[in-house]
Structures are given as C-alpha cells and as structure tokens.
C-alpha atoms as one frame of an Amber mdcrd trajectory, in Angstrom:
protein
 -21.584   7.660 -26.391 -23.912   4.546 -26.611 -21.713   2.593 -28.114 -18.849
   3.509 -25.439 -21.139   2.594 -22.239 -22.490  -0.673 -24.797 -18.666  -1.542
 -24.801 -17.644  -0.532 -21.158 -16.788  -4.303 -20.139 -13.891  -4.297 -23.105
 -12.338  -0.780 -21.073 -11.549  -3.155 -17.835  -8.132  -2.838 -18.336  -8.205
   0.618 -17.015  -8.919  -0.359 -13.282  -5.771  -1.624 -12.489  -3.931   0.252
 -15.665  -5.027   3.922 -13.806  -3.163   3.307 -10.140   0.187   2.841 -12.576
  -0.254   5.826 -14.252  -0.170   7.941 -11.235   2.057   5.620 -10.017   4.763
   6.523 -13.009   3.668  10.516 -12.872   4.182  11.173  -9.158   7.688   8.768
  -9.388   8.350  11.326 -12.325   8.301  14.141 -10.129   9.899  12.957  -7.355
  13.111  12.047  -9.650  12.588  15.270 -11.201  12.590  16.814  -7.749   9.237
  18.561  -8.343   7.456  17.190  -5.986   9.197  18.764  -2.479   7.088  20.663
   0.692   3.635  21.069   1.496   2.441  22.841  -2.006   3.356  19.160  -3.904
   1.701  17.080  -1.804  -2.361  18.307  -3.012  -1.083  16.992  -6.517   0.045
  13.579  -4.932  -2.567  12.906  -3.377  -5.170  13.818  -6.006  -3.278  12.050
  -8.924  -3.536   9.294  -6.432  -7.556   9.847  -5.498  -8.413  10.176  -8.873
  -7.063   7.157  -9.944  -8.290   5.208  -7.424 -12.191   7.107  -8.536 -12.062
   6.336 -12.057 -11.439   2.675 -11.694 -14.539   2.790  -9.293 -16.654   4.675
 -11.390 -15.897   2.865 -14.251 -17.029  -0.792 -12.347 -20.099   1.184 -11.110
 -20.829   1.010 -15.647 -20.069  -2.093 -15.845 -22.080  -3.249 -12.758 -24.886
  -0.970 -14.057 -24.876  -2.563 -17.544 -24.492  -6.769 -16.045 -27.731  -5.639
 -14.121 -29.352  -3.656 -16.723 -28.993  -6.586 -19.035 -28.927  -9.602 -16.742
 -25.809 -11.374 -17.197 -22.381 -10.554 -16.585 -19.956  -9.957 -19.437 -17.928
 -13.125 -18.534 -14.070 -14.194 -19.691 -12.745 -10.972 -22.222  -9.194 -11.561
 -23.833  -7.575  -8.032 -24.236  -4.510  -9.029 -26.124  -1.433 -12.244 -25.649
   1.193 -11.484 -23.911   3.283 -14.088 -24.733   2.902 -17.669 -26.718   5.562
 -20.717 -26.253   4.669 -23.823 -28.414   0.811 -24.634 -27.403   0.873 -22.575
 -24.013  -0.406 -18.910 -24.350  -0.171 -16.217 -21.425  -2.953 -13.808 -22.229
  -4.192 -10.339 -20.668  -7.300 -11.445 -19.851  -9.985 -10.394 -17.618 -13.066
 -12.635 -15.919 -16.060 -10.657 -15.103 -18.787 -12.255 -13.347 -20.650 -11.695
  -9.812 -17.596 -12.634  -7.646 -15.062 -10.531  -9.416 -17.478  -7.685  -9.938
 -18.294  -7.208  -6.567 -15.411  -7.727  -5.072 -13.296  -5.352  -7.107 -15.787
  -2.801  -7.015 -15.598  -2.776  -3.211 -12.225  -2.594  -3.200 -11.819   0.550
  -5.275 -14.105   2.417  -3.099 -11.992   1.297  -0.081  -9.151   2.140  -1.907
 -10.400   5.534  -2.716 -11.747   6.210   1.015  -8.124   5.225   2.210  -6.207
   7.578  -0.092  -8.689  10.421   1.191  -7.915   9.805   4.815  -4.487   9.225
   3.733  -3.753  12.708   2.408  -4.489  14.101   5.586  -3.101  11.504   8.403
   0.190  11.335   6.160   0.622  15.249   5.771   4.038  16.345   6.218   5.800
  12.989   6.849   9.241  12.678   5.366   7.805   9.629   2.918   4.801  11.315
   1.696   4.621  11.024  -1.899   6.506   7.604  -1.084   3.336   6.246   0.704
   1.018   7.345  -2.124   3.192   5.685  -5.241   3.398   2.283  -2.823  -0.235
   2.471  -2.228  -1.230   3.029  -6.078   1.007  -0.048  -6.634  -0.735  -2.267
  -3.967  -4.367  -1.193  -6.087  -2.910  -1.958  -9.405  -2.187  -4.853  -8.176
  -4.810  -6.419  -6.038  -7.491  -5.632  -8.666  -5.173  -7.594 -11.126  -5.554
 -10.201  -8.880  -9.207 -10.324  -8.148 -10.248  -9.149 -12.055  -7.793 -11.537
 -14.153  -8.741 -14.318 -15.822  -5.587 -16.252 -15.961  -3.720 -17.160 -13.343
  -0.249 -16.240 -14.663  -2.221 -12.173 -14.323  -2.997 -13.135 -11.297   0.496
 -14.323 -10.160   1.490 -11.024 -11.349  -0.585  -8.869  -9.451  -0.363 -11.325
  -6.604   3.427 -10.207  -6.408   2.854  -6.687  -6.602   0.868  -7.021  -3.542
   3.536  -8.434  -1.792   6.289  -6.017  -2.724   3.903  -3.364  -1.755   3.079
  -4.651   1.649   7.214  -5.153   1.951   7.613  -1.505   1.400   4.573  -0.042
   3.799   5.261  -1.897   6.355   9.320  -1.414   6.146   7.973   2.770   5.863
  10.142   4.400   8.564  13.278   2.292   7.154  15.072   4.116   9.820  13.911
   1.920  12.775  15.705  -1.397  12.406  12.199  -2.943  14.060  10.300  -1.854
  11.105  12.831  -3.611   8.290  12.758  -6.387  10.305   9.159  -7.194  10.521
   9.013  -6.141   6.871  11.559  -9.240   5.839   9.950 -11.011   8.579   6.361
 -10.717   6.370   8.669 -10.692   2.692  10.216 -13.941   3.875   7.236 -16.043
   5.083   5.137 -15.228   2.228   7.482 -16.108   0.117   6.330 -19.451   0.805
   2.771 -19.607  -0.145   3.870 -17.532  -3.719   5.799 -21.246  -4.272   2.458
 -22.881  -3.801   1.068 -20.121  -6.557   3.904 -21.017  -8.820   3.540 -24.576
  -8.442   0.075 -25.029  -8.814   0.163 -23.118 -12.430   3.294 -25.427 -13.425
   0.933 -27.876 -12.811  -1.804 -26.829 -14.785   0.688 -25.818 -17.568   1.694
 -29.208 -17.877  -1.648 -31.489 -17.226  -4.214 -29.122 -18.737  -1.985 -26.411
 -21.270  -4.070 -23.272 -20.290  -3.592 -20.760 -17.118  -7.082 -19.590 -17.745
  -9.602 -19.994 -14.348 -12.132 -21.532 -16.795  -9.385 -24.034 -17.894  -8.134
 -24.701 -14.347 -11.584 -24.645 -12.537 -13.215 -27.462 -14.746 -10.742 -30.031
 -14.851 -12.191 -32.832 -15.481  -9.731 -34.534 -18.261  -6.882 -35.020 -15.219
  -7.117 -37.318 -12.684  -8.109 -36.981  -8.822  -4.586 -36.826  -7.472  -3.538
 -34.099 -10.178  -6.586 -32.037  -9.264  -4.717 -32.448  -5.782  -2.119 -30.940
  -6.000  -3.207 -28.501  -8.048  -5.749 -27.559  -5.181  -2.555 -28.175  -2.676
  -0.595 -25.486  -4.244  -2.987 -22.819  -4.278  -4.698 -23.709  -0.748  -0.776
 -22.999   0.388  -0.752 -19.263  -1.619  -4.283 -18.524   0.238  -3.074 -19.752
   3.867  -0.077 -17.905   3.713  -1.527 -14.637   1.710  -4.390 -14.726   4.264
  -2.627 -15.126   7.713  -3.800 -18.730   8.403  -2.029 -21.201  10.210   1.121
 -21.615  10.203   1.975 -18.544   8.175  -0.505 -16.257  10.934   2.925 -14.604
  12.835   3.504 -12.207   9.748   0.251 -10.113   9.791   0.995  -9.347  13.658
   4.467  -7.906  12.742   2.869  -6.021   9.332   0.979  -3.485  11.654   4.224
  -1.406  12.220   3.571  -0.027   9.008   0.941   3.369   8.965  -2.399   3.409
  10.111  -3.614   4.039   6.593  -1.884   0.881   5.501  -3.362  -1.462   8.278
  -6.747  -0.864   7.168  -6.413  -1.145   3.184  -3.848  -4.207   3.781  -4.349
  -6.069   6.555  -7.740  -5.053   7.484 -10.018  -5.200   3.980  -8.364  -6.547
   1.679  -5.432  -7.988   1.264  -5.554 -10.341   3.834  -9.242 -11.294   2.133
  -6.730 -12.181  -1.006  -6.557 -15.774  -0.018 -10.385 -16.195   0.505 -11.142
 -14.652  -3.303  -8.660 -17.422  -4.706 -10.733 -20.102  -2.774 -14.065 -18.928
  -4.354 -12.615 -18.485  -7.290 -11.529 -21.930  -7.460 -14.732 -23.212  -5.985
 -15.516 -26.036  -8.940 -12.040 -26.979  -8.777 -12.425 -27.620  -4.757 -15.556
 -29.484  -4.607 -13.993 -32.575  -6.601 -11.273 -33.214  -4.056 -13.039 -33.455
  -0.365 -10.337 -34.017   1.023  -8.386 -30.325   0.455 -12.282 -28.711   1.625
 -11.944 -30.791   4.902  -8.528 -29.314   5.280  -9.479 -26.099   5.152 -11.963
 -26.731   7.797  -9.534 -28.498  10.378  -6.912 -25.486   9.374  -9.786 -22.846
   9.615 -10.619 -24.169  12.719  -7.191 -24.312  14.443  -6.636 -20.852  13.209
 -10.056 -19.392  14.485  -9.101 -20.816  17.773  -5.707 -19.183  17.830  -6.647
 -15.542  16.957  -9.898 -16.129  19.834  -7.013 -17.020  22.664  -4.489 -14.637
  21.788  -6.609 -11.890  20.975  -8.179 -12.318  24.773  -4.531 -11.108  26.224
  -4.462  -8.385  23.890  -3.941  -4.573  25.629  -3.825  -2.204  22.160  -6.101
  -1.161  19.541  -4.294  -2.960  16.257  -3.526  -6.229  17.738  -6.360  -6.707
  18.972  -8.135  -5.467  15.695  -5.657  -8.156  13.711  -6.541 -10.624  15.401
 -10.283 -10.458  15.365  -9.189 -10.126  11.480  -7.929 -13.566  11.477 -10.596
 -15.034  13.545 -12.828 -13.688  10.521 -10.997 -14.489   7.560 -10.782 -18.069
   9.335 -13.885 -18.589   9.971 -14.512 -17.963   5.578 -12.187 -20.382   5.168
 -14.366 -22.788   7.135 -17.108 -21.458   5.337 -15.487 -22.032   1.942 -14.648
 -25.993   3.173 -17.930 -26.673   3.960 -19.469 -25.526   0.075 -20.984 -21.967
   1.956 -19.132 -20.170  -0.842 -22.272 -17.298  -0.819 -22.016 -16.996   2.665
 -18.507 -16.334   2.245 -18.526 -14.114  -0.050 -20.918 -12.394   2.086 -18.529
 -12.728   4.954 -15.626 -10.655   3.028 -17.624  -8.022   1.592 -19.104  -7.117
   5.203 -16.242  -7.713   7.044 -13.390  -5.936   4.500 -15.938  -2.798   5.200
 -16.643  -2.738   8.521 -13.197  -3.546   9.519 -11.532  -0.929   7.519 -14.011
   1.602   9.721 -12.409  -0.069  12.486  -8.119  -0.057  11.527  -8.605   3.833
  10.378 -10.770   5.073  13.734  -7.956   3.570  15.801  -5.889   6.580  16.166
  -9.037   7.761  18.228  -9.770   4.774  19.813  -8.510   5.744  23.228  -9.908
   8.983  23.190 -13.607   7.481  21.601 -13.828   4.619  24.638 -11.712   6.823
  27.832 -11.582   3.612  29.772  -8.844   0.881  29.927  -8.928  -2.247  28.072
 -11.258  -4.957  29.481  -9.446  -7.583  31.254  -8.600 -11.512  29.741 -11.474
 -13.601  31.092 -11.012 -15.261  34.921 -10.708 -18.778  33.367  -7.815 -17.614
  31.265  -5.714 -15.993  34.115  -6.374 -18.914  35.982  -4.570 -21.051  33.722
  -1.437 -19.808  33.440   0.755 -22.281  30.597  -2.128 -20.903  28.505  -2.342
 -17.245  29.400   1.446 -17.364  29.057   0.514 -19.250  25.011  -1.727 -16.773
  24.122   0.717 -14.159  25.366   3.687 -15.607  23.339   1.289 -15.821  20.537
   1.949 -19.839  21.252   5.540 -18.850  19.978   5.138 -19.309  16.657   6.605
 -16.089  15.969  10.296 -17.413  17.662   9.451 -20.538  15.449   8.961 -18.508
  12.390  12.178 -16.779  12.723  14.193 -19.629  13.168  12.650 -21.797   9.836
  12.364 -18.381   7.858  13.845 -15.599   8.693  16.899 -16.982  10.242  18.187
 -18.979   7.219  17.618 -16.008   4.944  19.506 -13.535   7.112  22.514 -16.066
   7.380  22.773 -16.588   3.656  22.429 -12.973   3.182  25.259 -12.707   5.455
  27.625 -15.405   3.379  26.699 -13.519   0.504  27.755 -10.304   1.922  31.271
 -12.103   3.376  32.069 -13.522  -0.087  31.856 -10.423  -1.738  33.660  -8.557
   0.944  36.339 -11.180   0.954  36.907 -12.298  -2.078  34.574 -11.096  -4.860
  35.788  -7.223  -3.988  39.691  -8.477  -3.992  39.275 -10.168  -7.086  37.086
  -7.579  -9.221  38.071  -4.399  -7.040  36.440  -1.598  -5.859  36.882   1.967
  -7.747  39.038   4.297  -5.609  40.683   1.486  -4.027  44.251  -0.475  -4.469
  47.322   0.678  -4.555  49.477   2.842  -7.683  50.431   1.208 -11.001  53.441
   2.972 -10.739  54.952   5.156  -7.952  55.371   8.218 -10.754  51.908   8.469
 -11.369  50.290   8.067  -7.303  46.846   9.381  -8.678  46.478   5.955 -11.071
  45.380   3.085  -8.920  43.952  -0.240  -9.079  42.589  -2.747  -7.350  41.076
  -6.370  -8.497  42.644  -8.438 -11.126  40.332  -6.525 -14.107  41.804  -3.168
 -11.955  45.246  -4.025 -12.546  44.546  -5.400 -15.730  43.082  -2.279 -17.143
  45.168  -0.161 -15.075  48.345  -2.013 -16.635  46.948  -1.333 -20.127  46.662
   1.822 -19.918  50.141   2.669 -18.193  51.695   0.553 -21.593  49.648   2.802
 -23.985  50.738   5.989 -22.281  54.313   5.044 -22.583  53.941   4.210 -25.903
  52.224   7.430 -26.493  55.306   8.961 -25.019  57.847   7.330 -26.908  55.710
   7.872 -30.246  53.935  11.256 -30.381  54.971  13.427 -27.151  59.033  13.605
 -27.683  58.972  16.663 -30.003  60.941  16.612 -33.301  62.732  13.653 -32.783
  59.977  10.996 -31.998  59.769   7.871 -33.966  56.411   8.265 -35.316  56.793
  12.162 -36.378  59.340  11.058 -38.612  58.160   8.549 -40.271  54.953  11.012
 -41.234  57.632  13.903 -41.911  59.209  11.505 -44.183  55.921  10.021 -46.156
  55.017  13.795 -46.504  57.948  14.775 -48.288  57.418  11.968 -50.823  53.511
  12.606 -50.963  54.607  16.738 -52.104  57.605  15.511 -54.794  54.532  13.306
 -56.029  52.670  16.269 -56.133  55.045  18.825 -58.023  55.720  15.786 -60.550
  52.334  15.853 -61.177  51.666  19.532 -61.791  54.067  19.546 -64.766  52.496
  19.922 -68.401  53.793  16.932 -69.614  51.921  14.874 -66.920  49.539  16.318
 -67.213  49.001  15.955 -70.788  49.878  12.186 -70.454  47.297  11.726 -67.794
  44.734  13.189 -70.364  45.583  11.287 -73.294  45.485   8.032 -71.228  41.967
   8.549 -70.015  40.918   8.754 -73.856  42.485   5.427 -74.539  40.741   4.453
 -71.568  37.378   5.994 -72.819  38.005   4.665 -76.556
C-alpha cells in the first residue's frame, strides 16, 4: 500500500483514462438498449460521477505527495505511441504546479457539474446522451492540461471540440441549435490549424513534441521561435473566445445550462490561457507575440465591456463578463504576470461556474428587471446600436466561415445527387434487368453491371442444371458415371485384383 501511494504520480493516466471508461459502458447500454426510462438514468449518472471522483481523488495523492515531499513529480513517459525515423509521439504526462492545480480544479468542477447534471437533465429525451458527451469533454480537457507532448495535447484538444459540437447542437431538432453548433465547429476549426502548424514546426526545427523540447528552444532562431509562438497564440485566441474568433462562444450558450458552466464558463474557454502559461519560456524570447497579446487582450476586454452593457439575459451577459476575464489573463500573460494569471483562472473558472449553474434561478434570486445600459451609452447611438450587433462580427463570421462551408457542403451534396448516385446507384432504385423478372433492378453502372452478371449466370444455370433429364450438364455427369461404375465392376474381378496385388510387391521389392 506504501509502495502504491510512493508510485501514485506513474497512475496519472487514469484521470483522463476513467471519463472513457464510463464513456464506452453507458454507450454499451444504450446500443444494447439497456439503458431506457427513469430506473437507467441513477446508473448513468453515477458511472458518470464516479468517474469524474476518482480522477479527483486520485490528483488530491498526487498533490498530497508533491507537497509532502516538496517537488513535483515532473515529465513521466507512460509508453510510445508511435516512432517515424528520429520523431517519437509518446504518452506522456507533465506534472508540475501549473498542471497540478489546474487539473485538479477541473475534476472537482467536473464532478460538481455531473451532480447538478443528474438532476437538471432528468427525464430529457438525450439523457444518457448528455452524460457520455460530457465524460468525453473531461477525458479530454485533462489530456490537454496534464500531457506532456503536444501531439497528447492536440488530441485531447480535439476531443474538446467535438464535445462542445455535440452539447451545444443537443436539441438537434431546432435548426437554431445545429446552426450555432457548426457556427462554433467551423470557426474553431481555425485556431486547431494554428495547433497543427505550430507542432509541424517544432517537428521539423527541433524533432521532439515534448513541452520541455518546445518551451526551451534555444538551438532555432528568433523568427522560428515566431512562428512557432504564432501558431499556438492562434489555437489559444480562437479556443478562448478572443478577438476575432469571440462570435462563437455567444452562439455556444444554446446548448444546456449544465454545459455553459463546465464549457464556456470554467474551463474550456480557460483552455487557451493554460497553453499560454504553459508555453511561458517559449513567449518571453519573442516580445513581440507578448505585446500582441496585450493589444489583442485589450481590444477584446473592451468588446465584451460594451456589448455586455446592452445585455438583457442572464447567459449573455454571464459570457461576456467571461471574455472580459479570460481577456484580461491574456493581458496578464503578455505582460510576464503568468502567477497572477494563473491566479486569475483558478478564481474565476470557480466562481463563474457558481454563476452559469445558479442562472436558471437568477430571475427568481434578484425579482427586479435588468439594470439599464449606462446614459452615455444610449446617448450615443452608432455605438449602442455596435454593442447591440455585437459590432457585427457575428454577420462577418458567417460570411468568411460558415458561409463557404455550407456552400461546399452543398456542391458536395449536388454532385452526389447528380452524378455520383447515377453513376454508382442507389439500392432499390433503377429500373428491371429484364421485363420477366420486374423484382431484379439496377441502377448505377456497378448496378447494371452486377445486375447483368447475375441475369447471365441464371440463364446459364437454366440451360445447365434446371431443364430436367435432358440438360447439357446432367448428361455429361450421367455419362462420366457410367464409365466411373464399368471401372468399378472391372475392378472387383479376381483377376484384378490379384494383378493389383502382385504389382504392389514388385513395387515394394
């Protein structure tokens, strides 16, 4: 037992490893259509809570042991996933103070969520739906803020984003609700190119995806370190909500109440910030990128303060004072105040999540009407009408993002419809191979094809095997079976017999 809480750091793993495992058993059951009605939902929810508890409980250890001995168990390798000449993708894990606390906050959030979850989502249609997104989204936002490669990270990085995809596209049903989820899909789809970009980078200039690796880079040049910083400072702007990716989080909220608060509240619009400080050593050698986090900081602080003025329900104006947060750390972060950052996220992913899951009550807590936008603001109406249109960068989201994507989807959809389905077919479409046989039909060249083959096999069937006593292939086997028996009889006569002995001993002698 010792030995076990001597060697908790190397059982790490398990934090993220424990969401998928409930994950896979309550997907199980719903396949299996065991988990229907009120009695399966208990199960759910406590395969979900549990999970989400032992990953806690297990950083509490490891927390207790880094303080207990005074230093933090550091980069651990668990195993490689893959190797490719001299680059190496490993499963490996960096504990220090930043990921520690971090991670450990966010599994008691994450625990504290699924417990008001089981309640607020009882009885709705997507129950045990919400709960195996939800375990996804914690598998894979404590790979992101636990791994110590960034290739992990990527990983869990995308997990998040399919995650917040599916919450916030949760009543499929309303076409407003699958639009703001490819609204979200689509723009962050941008700042995961940065991500990807920024570790082809340091595959090629420094052959390692390891933090360590990346964050002291000293053997590369300024400009390299550039655009290494570039790539990720785009993956943090647009995982974060900062300008000009900040028109997605405002369209995530029409996902749950539950949701808001673990995603868009605490934590995974704090994603962005923990990449920052955790590429702190890497930032300081190019001022430049710091100062541009200030000026985009700035802008973005400035945004969320005007449009969250005009604001007349609970969410929005929660989001926004979000963003007006999680810019101001980004400030923080470009002026070298990483500890006051880090600070800033722990206090504010707490304290805001409060804040998302009391909404619901929010009316009923403060009986009164929402205060008013300030008498300078109405007064100047271009920009009470800005901060009303959120300064339209929504309308000018669509249009760069959204809008392309739907058209091509659409082209997609045409060419198949018009010429991919004509020329492959569709089953249960076409017309008959031949008028005898109406129930045999094709469509597509491989339809007819097939359906061609299979009309020439069935006459030759016919003409062969299915024409009683007189088809062609009957006789022939009537025939070679009268000349197998004469063979036969010839052979069951004494003097063959005898010969057939006598030649196997002058075979034998």
């Amino acid at each position: 037992m010792i030995n076990l809480i001597a060697h908790l750091a190397d059982w790490v793993w398990l934090v993220p490893a424990l969401p998928l495992f409930a994950l896979i058993f309550i997907g199980s059951r719903v396949l299996l259509g065991r988990a229907t009605g009120d009695a399966a939902e208990p199960l759910t929810a406590s395969l979900a809570s549990l999970a989400a508890l032992g990953g806690f409980l297990l950083l509490l250890g490891i927390d207790g042991m880094a303080l207990w001995h005074g230093t933090v168990p550091g980069h651990r390798v668990s195993g490689i996933w893959f190797a490719s000449g001299h680059w190496q993708g490993t499963i490996s894990f960096l504990l220090d103070g930043l990921s520690l606390s971090v991670s450990t906050l966010t599994a008691l959030i994450g625990w504290l969520v699924i417990r008001f979850s089981a309640h607020y989502i009882h009885r709705e249609a997507g129950f045990h739906r919400f709960f195996i997104v939800l375990c996804l989204f914690l598998a894979g936002i404590q790979l992101v803020l636990l791994a110590g490669n960034g290739l992990l990270a990527f990983v869990g990085w995308e997990m998040c984003g399919v995650a917040s995809f599916l919450l916030i596209g949760y009543t499929w049903q309303r076409p407003v609700a699958t639009g703001n989820a490819l609204f979200a899909f689509v723009t962050n789809r941008g700042g995961d190119a940065g991500f990807l970009l920024a570790l082809g980078f340091a595959a090629a200039w420094l052959g390692s995806f390891e933090w360590p690796a990346i964050t002291a880079a000293k053997q590369i040049s300024v400009a390299d370190m550039r655009l290494i910083a570039l790539g990720f400072m785009l993956a943090a702007l647009a995982k974060s909500a900062q300008l000009p990716f900040t028109p997605w989080i405002t369209r995530a909220l029409e996902g749950p109440t539950p949701s808001s608060a673990i995603f868009y509240g605490a934590i995974m619009v704090h994603a962005g910030v923990y990449l920052l400080l955790r590429l702190e050593p890497l930032l300081v050698q190019v001022p430049d990128v710091m100062i541009g986090l200030v000026v985009v900081g700035a802008l973005t602080a400035a945004y969320a303060w005007l449009c969250g003025l005009v604001q007349t329900d609970v969410k929005s104006a929660l989001i926004f004072a979000t963003v007006f947060q999680v810019a101001l750390m980004f400030v923080e972060i470009g002026l070298g105040w990483t500890t006051l950052a880090t600070a800033h996220l722990c206090l504010h992913a707490a304290w805001r999540t409060w804040q998302f899951l009391l909404a619901p009550s929010w009316l009923a807590l403060t009986r009164g009407r929402p205060a008013p936008p300030p008498a300078w603001l109405r007064r100047n109406q271009l920009l009470y009408t800005a901060a009303q249109q959120h300064f339209w960068l929504d309308k000018l989201g669509h249009a760069l993002l959204v809008q392309p994507t739907e058209s091509f989807a659409h082209d997609l959809r045409r060419l198949e419809e018009h010429f991919l389905d004509h020329a492959i077919g569709e089953p249960g479409r076409g017309q008959p191979i031949d008028p005898k046989s109406p129930l045999i039909r094709a469509d597509g060249l491989p339809g007819r094809v097939l359906a061609a083959s299979a009309n020439t096999l069935q006459q030759i069937e016919n003409r062969l095997l299915l024409r009683g006593r007189g088809g062609m292939a009957e006789q022939l086997l009537r025939r070679i079976g009268s000349y197998l028996q004469t063979l036969e009889n010839l052979l069951e006569q004494p003097r063959y017999l005898m010969m057939a002995v006598m030649a196997t001993f002058v075979v034998i002698l």
